[in-house]
C-alpha positions in Angstrom: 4.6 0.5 -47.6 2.3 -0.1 -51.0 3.7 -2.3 -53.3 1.7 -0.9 -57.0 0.7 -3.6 -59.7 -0.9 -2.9 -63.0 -3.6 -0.1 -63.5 -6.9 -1.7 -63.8 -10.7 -1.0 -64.9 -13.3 -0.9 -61.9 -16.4 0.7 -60.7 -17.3 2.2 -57.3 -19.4 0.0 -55.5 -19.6 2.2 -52.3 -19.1 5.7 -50.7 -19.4 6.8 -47.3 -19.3 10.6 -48.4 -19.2 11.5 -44.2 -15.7 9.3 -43.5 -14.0 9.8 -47.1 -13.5 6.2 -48.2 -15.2 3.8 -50.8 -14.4 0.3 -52.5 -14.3 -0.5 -56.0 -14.4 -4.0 -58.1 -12.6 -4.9 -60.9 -13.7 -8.3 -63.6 -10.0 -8.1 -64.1 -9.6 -9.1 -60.2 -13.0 -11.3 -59.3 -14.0 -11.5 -55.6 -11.9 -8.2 -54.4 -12.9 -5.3 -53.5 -10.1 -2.6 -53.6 -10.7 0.2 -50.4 -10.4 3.7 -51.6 -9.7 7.0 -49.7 -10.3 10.2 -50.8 -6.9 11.0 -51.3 -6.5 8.3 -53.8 -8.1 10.4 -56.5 -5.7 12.3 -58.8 -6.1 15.6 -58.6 -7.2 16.4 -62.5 -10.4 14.1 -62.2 -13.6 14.8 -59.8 -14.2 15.3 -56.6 -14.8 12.7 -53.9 -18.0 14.7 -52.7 -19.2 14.1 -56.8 -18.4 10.4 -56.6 -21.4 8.0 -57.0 -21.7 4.0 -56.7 -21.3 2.6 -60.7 -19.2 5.5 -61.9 -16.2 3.8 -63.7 -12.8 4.2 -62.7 -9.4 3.6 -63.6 -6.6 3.0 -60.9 -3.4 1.1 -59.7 -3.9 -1.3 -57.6 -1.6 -2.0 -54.6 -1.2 -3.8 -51.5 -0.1 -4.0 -48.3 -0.5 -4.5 -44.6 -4.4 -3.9 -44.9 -5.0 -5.4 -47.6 -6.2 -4.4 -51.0 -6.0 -0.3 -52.2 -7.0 1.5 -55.2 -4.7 4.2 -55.6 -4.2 6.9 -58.6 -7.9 7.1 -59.2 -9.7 8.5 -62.2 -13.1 8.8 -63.5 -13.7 7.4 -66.8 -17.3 7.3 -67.4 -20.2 8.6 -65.4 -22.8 6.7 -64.5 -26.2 6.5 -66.5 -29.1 8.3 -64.8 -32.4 7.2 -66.1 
């Protein structure tokens, strides 16, 4: 069982498109990185295959027996591509 906390501001530091998981930081939570799975996303924002690393997020973070999740994701802000 997840037990939520507060929503929080992150970005996606990594992707591994092929086993649909990533991990995101937050400032608001220094030296933690939240694991993400594809089902995390909410359903109104974009697709995991879309995700890059550096695309800001929102998302609830929660806890449990693995540690650290990001749950309820959704895409703020794209990433800048020069």
């Amino acid at each position: 069982m997840l037990e939520k906390k507060a929503e929080l501001t992150g970005k996606i530091v990594k992707i591994d498109k092929d086993k649909g998981y990533g991990f995101i930081i937050s400032k608001e939570r220094r030296f933690v990185r939240f694991f993400f799975h594809w089902t995390g996303l909410e359903t109104t924002t974009k697709n995991f295959a879309d995700l890059v690393p550096n695309t800001v997020v929102k998302f609830t973070e929660a806890y449990g027996d693995r540690g650290p999740r990001a749950i309820q994701i959704r895409v703020i802000e794209e990433p800048v591509v020069a």
